[in-house]
py3Dmol code that shows the C-alpha trace and the ligand (Angstrom):
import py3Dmol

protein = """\
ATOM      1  CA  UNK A   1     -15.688 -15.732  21.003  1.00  0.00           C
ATOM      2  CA  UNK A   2     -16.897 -15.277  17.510  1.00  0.00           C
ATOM      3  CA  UNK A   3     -13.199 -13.476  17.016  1.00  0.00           C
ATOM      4  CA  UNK A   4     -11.562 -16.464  18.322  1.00  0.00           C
ATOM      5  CA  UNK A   5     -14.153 -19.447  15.959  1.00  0.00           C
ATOM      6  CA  UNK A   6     -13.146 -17.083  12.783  1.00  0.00           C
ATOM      7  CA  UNK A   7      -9.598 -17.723  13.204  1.00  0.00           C
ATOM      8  CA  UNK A   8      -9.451 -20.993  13.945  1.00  0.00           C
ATOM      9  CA  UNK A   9     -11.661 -21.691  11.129  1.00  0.00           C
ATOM     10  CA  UNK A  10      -9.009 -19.208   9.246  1.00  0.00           C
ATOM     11  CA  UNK A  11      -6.367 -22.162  10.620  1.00  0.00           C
ATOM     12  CA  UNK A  12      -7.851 -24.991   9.423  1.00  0.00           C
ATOM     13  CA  UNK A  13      -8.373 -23.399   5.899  1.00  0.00           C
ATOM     14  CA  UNK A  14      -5.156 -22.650   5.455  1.00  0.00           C
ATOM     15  CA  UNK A  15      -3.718 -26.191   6.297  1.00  0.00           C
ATOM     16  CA  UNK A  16      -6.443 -27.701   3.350  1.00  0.00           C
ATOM     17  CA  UNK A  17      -5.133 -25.049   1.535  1.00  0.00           C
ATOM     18  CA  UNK A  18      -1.357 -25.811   1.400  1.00  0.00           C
ATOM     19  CA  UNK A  19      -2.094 -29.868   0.658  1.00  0.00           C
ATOM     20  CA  UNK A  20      -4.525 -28.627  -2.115  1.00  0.00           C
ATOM     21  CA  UNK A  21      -1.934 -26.567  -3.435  1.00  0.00           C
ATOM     22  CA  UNK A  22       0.546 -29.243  -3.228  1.00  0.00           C
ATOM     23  CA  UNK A  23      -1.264 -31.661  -5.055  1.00  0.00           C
ATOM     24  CA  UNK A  24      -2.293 -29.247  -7.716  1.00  0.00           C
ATOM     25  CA  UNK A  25       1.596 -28.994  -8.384  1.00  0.00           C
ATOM     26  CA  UNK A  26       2.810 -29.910 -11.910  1.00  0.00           C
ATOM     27  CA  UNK A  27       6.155 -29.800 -13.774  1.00  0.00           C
ATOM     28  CA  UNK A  28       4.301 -28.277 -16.275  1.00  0.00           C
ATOM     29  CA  UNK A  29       3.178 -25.489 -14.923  1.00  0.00           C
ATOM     30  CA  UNK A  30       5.240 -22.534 -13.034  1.00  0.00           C
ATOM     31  CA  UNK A  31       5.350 -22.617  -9.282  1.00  0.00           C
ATOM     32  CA  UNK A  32       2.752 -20.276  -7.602  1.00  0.00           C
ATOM     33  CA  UNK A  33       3.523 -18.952  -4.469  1.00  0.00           C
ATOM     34  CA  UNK A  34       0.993 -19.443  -2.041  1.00  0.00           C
ATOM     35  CA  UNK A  35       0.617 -16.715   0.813  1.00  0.00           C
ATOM     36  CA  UNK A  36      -0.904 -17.365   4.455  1.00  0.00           C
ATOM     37  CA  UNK A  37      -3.136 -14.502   5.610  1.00  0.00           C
ATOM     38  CA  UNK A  38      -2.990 -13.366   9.763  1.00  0.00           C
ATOM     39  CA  UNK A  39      -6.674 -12.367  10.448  1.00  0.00           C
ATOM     40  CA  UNK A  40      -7.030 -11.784  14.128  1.00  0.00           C
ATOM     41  CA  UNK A  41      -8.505  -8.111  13.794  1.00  0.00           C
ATOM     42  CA  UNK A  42      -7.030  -5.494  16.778  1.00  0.00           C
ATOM     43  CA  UNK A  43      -6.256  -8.245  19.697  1.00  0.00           C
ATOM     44  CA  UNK A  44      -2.732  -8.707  19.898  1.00  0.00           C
ATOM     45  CA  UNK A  45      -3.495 -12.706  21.796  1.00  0.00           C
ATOM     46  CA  UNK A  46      -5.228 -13.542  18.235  1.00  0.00           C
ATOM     47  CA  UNK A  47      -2.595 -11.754  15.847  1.00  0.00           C
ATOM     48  CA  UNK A  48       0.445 -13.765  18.001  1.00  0.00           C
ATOM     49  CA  UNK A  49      -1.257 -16.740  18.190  1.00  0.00           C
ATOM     50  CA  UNK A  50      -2.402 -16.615  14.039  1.00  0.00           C
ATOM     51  CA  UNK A  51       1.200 -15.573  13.200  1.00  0.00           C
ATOM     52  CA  UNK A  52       2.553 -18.052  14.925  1.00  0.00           C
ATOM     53  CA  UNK A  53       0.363 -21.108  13.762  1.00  0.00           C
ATOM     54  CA  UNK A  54       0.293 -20.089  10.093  1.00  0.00           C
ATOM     55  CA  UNK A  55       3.797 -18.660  10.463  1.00  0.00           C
ATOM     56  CA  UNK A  56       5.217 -22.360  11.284  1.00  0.00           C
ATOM     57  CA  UNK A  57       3.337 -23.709   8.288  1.00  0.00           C
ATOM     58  CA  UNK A  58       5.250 -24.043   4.876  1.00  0.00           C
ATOM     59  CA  UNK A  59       3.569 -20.885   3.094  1.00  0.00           C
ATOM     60  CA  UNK A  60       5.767 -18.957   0.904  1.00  0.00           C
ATOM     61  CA  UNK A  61       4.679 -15.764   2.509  1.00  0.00           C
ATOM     62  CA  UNK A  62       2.216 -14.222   4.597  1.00  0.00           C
ATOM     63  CA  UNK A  63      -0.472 -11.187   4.289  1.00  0.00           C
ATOM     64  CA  UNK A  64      -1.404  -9.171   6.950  1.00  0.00           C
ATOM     65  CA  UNK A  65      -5.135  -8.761   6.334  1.00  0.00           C
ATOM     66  CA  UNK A  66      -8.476  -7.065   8.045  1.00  0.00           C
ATOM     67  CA  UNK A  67      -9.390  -3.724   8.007  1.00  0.00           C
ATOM     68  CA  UNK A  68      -6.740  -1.949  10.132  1.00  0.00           C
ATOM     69  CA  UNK A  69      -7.763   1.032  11.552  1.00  0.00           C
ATOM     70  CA  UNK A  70      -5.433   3.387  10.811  1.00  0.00           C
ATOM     71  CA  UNK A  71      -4.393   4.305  14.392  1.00  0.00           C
ATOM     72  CA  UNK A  72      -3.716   0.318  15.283  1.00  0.00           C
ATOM     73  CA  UNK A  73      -1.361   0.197  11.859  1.00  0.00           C
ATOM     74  CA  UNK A  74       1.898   0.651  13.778  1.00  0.00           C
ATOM     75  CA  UNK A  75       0.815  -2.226  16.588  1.00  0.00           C
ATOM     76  CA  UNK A  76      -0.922  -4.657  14.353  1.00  0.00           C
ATOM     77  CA  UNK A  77       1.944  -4.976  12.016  1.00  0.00           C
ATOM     78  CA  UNK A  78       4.470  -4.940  14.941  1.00  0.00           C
ATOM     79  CA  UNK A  79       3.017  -7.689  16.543  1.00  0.00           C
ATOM     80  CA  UNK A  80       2.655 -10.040  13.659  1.00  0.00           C
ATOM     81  CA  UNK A  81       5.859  -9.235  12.327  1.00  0.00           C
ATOM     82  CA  UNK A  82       7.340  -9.962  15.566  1.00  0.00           C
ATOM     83  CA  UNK A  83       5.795 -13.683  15.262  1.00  0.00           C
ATOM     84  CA  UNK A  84       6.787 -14.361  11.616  1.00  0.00           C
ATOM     85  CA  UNK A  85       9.692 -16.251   9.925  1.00  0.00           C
ATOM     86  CA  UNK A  86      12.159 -13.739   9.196  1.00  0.00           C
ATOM     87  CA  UNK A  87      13.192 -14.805   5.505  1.00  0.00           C
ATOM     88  CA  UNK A  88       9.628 -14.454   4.234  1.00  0.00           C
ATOM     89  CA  UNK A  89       7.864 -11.434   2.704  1.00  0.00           C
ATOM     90  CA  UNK A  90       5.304  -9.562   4.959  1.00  0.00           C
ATOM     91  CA  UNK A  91       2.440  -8.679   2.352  1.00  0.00           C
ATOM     92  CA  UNK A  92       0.292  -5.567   3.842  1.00  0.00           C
ATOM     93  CA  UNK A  93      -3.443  -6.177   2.454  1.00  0.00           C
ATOM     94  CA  UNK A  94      -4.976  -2.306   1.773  1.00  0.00           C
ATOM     95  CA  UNK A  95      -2.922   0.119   2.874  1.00  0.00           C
ATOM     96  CA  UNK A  96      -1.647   2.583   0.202  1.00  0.00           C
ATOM     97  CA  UNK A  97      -1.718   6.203   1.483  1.00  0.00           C
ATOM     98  CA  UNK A  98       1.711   7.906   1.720  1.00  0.00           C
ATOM     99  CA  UNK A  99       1.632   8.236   5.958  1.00  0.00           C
ATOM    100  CA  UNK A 100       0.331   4.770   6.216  1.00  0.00           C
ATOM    101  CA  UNK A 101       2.977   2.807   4.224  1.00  0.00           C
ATOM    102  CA  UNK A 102       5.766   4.287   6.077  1.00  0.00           C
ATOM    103  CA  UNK A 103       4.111   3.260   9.408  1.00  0.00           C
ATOM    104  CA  UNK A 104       3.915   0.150   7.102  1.00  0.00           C
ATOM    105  CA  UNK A 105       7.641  -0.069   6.269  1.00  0.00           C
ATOM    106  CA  UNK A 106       8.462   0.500   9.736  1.00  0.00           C
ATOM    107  CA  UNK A 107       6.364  -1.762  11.183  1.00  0.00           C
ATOM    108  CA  UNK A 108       8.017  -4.158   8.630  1.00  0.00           C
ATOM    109  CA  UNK A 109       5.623  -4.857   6.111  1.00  0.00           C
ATOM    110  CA  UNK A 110       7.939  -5.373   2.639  1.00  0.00           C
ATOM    111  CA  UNK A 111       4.650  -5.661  -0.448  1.00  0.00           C
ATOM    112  CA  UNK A 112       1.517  -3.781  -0.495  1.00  0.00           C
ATOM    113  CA  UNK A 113      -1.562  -3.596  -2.333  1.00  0.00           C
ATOM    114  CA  UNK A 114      -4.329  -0.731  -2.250  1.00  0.00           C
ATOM    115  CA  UNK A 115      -7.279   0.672  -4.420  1.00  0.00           C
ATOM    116  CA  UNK A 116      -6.296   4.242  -2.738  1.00  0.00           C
ATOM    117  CA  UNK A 117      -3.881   5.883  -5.264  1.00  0.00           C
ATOM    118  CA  UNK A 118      -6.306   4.712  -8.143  1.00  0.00           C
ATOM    119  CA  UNK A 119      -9.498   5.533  -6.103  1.00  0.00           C
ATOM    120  CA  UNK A 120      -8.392   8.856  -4.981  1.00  0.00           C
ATOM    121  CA  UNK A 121      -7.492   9.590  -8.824  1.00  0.00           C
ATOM    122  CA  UNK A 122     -11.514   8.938 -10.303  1.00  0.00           C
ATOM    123  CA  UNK A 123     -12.195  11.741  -7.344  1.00  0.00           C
ATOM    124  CA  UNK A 124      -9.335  13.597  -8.982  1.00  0.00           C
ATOM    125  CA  UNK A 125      -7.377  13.995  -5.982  1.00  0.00           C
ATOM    126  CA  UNK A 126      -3.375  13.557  -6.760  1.00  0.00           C
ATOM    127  CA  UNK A 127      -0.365  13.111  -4.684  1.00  0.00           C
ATOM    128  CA  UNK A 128       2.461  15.331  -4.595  1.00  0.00           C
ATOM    129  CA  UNK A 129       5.657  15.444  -2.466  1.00  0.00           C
ATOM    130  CA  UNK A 130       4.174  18.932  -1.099  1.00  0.00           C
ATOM    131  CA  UNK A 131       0.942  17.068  -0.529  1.00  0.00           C
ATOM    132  CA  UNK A 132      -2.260  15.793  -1.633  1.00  0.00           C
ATOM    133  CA  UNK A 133      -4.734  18.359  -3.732  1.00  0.00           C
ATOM    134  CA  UNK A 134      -7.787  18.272  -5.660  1.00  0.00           C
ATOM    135  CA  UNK A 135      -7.297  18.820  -9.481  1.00  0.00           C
ATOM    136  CA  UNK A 136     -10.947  20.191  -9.950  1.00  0.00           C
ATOM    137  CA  UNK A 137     -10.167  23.454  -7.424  1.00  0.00           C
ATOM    138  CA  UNK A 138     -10.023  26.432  -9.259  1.00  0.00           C
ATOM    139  CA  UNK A 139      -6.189  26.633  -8.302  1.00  0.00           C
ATOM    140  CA  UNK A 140      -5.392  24.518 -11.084  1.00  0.00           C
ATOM    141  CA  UNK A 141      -7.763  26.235 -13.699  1.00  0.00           C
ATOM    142  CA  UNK A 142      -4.539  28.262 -14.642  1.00  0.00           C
ATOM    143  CA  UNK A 143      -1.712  26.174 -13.527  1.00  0.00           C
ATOM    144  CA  UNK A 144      -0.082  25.507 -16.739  1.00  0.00           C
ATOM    145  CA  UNK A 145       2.885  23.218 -14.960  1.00  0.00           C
ATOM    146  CA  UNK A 146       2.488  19.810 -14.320  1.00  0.00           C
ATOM    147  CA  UNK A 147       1.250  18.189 -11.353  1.00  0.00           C
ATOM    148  CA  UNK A 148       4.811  17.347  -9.892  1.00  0.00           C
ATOM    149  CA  UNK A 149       7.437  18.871 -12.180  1.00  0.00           C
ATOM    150  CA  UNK A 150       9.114  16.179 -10.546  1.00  0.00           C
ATOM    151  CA  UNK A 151       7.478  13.317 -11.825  1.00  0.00           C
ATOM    152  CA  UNK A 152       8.573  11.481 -14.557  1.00  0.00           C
ATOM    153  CA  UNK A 153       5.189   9.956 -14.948  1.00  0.00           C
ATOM    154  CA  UNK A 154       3.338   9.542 -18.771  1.00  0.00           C
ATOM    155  CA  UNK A 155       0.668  12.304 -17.163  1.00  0.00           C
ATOM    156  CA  UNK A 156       3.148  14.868 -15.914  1.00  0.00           C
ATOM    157  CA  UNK A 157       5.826  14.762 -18.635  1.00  0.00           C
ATOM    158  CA  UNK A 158       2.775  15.646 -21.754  1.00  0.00           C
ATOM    159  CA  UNK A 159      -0.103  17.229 -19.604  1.00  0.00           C
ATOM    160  CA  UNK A 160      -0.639  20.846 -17.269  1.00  0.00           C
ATOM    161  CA  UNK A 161      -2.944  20.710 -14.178  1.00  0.00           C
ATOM    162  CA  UNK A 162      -5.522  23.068 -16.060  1.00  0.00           C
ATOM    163  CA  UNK A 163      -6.107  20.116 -19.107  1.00  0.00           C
ATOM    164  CA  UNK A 164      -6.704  17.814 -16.293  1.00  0.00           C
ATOM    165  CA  UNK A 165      -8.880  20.149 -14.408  1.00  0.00           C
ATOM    166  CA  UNK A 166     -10.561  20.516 -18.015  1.00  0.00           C
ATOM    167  CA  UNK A 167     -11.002  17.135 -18.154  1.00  0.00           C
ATOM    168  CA  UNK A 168     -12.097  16.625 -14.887  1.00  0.00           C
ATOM    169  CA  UNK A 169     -14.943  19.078 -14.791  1.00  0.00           C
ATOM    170  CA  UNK A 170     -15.978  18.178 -18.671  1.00  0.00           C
ATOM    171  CA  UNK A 171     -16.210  14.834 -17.164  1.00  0.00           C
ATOM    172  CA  UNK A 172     -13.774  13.534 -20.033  1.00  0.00           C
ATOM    173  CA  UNK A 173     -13.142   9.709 -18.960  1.00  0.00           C
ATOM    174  CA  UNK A 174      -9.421  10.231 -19.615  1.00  0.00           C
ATOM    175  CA  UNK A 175      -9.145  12.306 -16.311  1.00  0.00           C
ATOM    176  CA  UNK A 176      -9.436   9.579 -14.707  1.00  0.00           C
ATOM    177  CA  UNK A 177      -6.632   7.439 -16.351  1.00  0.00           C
ATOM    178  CA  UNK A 178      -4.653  10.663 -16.218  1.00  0.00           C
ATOM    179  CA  UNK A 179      -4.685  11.035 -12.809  1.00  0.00           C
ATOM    180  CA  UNK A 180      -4.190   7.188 -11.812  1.00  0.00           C
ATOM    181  CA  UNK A 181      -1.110   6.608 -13.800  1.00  0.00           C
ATOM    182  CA  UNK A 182       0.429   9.657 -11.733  1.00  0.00           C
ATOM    183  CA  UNK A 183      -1.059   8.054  -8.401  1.00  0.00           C
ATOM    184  CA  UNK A 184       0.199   4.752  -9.207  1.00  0.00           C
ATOM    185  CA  UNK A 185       3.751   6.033 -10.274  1.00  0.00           C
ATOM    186  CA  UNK A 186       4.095   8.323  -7.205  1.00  0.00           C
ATOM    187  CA  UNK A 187       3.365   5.717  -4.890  1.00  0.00           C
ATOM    188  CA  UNK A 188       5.824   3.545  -6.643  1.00  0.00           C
ATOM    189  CA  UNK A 189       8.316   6.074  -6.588  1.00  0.00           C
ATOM    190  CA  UNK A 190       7.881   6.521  -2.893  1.00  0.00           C
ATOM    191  CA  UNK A 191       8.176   2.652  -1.976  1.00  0.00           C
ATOM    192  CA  UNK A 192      11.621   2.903  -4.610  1.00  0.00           C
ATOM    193  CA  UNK A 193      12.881   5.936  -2.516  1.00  0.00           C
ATOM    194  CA  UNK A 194      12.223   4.077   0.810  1.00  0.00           C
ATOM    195  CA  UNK A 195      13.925   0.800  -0.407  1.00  0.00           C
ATOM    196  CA  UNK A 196      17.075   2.788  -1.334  1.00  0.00           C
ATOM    197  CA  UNK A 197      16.744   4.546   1.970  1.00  0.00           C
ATOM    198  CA  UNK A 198      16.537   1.415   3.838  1.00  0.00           C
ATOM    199  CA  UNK A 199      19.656  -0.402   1.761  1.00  0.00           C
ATOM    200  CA  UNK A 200      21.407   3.388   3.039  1.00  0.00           C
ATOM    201  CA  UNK A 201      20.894   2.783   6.511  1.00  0.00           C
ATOM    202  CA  UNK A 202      18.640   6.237   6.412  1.00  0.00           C
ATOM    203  CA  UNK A 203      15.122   5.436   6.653  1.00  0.00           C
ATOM    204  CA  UNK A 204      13.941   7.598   9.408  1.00  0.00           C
ATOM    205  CA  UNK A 205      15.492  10.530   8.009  1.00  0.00           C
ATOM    206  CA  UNK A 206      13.853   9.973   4.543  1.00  0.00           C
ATOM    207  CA  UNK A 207      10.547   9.409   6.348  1.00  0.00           C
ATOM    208  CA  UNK A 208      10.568  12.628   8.959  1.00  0.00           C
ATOM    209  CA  UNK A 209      11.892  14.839   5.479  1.00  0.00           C
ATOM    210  CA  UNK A 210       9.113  13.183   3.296  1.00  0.00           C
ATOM    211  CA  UNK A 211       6.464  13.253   5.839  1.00  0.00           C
ATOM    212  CA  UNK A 212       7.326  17.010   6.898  1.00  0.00           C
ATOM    213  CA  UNK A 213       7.055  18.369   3.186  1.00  0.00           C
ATOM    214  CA  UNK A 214       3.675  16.089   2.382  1.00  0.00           C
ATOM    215  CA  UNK A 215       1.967  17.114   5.534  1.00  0.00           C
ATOM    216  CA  UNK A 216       2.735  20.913   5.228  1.00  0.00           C
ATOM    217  CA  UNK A 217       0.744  20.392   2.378  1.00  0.00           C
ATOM    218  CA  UNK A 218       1.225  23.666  -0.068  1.00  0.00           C
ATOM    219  CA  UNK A 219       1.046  21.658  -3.316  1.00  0.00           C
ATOM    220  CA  UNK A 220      -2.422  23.304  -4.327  1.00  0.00           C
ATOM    221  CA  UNK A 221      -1.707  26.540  -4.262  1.00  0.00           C
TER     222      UNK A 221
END
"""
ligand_1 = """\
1
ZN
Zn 3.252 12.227 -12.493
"""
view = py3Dmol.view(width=600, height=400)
view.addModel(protein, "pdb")
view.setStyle({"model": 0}, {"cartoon": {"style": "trace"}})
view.addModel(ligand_1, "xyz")
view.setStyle({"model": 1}, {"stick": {}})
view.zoomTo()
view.show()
């Protein structure tokens, strides 16, 4: 019950919502877009019924928001994307991790937004396409390569592993900003290769070859 009183209040809120944005419209100012969010947490009746209300309602857009657990990620977004207007974007509220925004993708979620890549970076974990590792191991104390030779990141085209893993156990702030821009370039790079994929027709085969190498994980030896 107190599921179902959340999202109608969730409802109503967005309907004040799109007449308040409407009448803050100006010429002078440029256009906003203005995103409904499907709340509705893991019962499929409430994520239809939300998608469908808000998803008949002149939004530009639409989030797909609570905290999904990660094992409902493949139904939640399946259902709501099932309900919504096919010619808007699908925004994915938290999800950021490599496995997850595939699942996203495929589930067909097109934006995302996540504090993982730069969280996971101030804990100096990294992402790699052979994996995720931890920069303050002692594997990288002599790894004078960058963290993805790959990567054509600010991070991995003028720094080794071992001056991060300096940096990280001297507790040197710039670790931290190190390791983030990498993060946050990977994961762009990722959502880049799975766009072109998509536009190729080859999606599946891009995730089960991605996906095989990043869960073998060997990137820390
Ligand atoms: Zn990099």
């Amino acid at each position: 019950a107190y599921q179902v009183m959340s999202l109608e209040r969730t409802r109503l809120w967005a309907e004040r919502c799109l007449v308040e944005h409407d009448r803050l419209r100006s010429p002078d100012r440029p256009y906003q877009a203005l995103f409904g969010v499907i709340q509705g947490a893991q019962y499929e009746d409430l994520r239809r019924t939300a998608a469908r209300d808000l998803g008949a309602m002149a939004f530009d857009g639409f989030g797909i928001g609570g905290a999904i657990e990660k094992r409902n990620l493949t139904d939640i977004v399946s259902w709501v994307t099932n309900e919504l207007p096919d010619d808007k974007p699908r925004h994915l509220l938290g999800i950021g991790e490599p496995g997850d925004l595939f699942a996203g993708v495929a589930a067909g979620a097109d934006t995302f937004d996540c504090v993982s890549p730069s969280r996971e970076a101030r804990n100096s974990a990294v992402y790699t396409p052979d994996g995720r590792f931890n920069l303050l191991t002692s594997a990288s104390r002599r790894a004078f390569e960058p963290i993805d030779p790959q990567c054509d990141c600010y991070t991995c085209t003028h720094y080794t592993r071992a001056y991060l893993h300096h940096a990280f156990k001297a507790k040197e702030m710039v670790a931290s900003t190190l390791a983030t821009i990498h993060n946050i370039r990977f994961t762009v790079r990722l959502v880049d290769a799975m766009r072109s994929a998509l536009e190729r027709g080859d999606f599946s085969a891009l995730r089960e070859e991605f996906l095989g190498r990043y869960y073998a994980g060997t990137a820390s030896a």
